[in-house]
C-alpha positions in Angstrom: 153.5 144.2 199.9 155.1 143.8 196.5 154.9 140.2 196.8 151.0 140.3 197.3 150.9 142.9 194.6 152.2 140.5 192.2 150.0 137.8 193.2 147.2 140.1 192.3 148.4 140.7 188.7 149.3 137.3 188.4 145.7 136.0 189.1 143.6 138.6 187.2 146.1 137.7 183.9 145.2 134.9 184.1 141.3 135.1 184.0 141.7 137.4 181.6 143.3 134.9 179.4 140.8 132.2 180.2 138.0 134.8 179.2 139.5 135.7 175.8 140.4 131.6 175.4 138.6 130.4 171.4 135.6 127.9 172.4 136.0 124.4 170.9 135.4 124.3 167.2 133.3 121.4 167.5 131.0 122.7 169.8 130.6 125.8 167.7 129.3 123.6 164.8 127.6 121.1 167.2 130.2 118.6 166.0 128.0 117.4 163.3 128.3 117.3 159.4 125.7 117.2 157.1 125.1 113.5 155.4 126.2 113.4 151.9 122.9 112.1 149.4 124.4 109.0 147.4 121.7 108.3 144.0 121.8 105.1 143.7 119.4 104.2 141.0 119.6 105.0 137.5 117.0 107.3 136.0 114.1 105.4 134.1 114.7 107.3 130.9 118.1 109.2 129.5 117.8 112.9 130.1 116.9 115.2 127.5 117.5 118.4 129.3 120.5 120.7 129.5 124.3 118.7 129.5 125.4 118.0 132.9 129.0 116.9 134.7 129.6 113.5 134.4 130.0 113.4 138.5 126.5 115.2 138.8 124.6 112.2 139.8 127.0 108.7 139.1 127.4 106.3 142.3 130.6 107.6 144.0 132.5 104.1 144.4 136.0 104.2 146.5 137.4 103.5 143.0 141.5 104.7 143.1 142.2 104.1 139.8 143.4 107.3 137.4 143.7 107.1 134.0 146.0 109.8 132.3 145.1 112.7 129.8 146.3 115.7 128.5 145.4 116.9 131.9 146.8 114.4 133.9 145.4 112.0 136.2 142.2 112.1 137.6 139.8 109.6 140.2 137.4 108.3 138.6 133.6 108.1 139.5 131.5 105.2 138.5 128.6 106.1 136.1 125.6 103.6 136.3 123.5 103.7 133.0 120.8 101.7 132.1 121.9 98.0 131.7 126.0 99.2 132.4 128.7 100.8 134.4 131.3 102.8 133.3 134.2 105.1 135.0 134.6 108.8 133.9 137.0 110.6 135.4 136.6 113.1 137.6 136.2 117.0 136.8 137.3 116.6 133.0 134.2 115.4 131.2 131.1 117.1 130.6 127.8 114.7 129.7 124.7 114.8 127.9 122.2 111.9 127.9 119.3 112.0 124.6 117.3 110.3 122.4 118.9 110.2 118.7 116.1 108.4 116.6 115.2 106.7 119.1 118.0 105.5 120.8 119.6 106.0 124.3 122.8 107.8 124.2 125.3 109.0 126.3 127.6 111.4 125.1 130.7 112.3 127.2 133.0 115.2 126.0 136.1 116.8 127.2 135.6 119.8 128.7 139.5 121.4 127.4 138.9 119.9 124.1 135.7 119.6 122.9 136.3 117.6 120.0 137.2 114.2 121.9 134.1 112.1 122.8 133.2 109.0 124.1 129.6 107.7 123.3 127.5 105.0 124.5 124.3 104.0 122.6 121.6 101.2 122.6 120.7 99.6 119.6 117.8 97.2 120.6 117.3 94.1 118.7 120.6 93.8 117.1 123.3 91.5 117.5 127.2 92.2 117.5 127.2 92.1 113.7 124.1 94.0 112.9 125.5 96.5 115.2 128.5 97.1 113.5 126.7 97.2 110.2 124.4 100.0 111.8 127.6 101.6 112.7 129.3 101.8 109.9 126.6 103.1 108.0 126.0 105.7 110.3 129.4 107.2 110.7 129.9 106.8 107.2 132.6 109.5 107.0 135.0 106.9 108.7 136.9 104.1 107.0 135.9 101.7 109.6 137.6 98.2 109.6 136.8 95.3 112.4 140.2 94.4 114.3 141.2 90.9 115.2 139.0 91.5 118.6 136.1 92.3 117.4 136.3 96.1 117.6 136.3 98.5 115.1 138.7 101.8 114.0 138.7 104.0 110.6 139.6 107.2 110.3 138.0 110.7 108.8 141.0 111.7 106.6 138.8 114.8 105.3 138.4 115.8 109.4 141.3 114.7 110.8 139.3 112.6 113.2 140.3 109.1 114.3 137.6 106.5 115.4 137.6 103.6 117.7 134.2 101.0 118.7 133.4 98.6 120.9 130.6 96.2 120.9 128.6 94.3 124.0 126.2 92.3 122.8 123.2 91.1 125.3 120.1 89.2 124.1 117.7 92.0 124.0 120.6 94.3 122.0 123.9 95.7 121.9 125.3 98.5 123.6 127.8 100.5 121.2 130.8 102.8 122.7 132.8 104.9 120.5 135.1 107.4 120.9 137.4 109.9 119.0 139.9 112.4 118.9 141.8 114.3 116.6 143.9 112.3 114.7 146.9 113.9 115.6 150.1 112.7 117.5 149.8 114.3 120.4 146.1 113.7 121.0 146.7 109.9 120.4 149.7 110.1 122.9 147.5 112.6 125.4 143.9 111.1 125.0 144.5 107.3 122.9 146.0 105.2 126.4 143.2 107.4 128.5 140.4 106.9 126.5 141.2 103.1 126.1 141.7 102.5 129.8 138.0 104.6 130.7 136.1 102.0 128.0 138.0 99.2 129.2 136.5 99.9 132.5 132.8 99.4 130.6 130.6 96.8 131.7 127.2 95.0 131.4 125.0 94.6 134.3 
């Protein structure tokens, strides 16, 4: 009798356990994921609204490159602009896109330090040297001088501010990057490498 008694509660534990089992994750959520959007055109015009994140609406490559700030290293994401590519890392850059004068630009700038900035504009028309002529008339308050390649650096002794600029010519015009930082040892040691290695990554299309 005990014997069958046992057999009894063995059985209805059991089923009781069975009944109080989980269910299968996967079928809860039907085993499916929803399908992530990838943009994969540039817009026809900059944007003149609001500032956005840099990784709002750039092509997501499989990129593995970091590049180190005063916040570490990050992935990057590539950014497709009109007429060029360009990696911005990931979560640390805030960017605006407008029309100053007439000209496309693309302003990225850190979002724990606000004053370091990369820029990319368009100066249709000009060559390489007409460019850098536009550019050093227009940031003036920099002693620019051209290096041995071609670039450009002067610094804003009244700001503080160190300069750098790049220059890729095309036949219709020449696209312009710049960027800055306090000029400061620790930004050039924190920011200098980084923001050398994110324009190095620049290209035409």
């Amino acid at each position: 009798m005990k014997k069958q008694m046992s057999a009894v509660l063995a059985l209805g534990l059991a089923l009781t356990m069975t009944a109080c089992a989980p269910q299968n994750v996967a079928d809860a959520a039907d085993g499916r994921q929803a399908p992530t959007a990838v943009n994969t055109e540039a817009a026809a015009e900059p944007e003149t609204t609001a500032p956005q994140t840099a990784t709002e609406n750039p092509v997501q490559t499989t990129e593995t490159a970091a590049v180190e700030s005063m916040e570490g290293t990050a992935a990057l994401t590539r950014y497709d602009g009109q007429g060029y590519s360009i990696m911005i890392p990931d979560g640390q850059w805030r960017l605006e896109s407008e029309w100053e004068d007439g000209r496309p630009v693309q302003t990225w700038e850190s979002i724990y330090h606000p004053d370091v900035e990369l820029e990319v504009q368009w100066l249709a028309g000009l060559s390489k040297e007409q460019a850098q002529g536009f550019l050093m008339a227009d940031e003036d308050d920099f002693q620019l001088e051209t290096q041995p390649d071609g670039s450009m650096m002067g610094r804003d002794t009244q700001d503080g501010e160190i300069l750098f600029a790049r220059f890729y010519p095309s036949e219709t015009g020449t696209f312009v990057l710049t960027y800055s930082y306090p000029d400061t040892t620790e930004m050039a040691e924190g920011f200098g490498a980084g923001l050398s290695s994110i324009a190095d990554s620049f290209q035409l299309k």
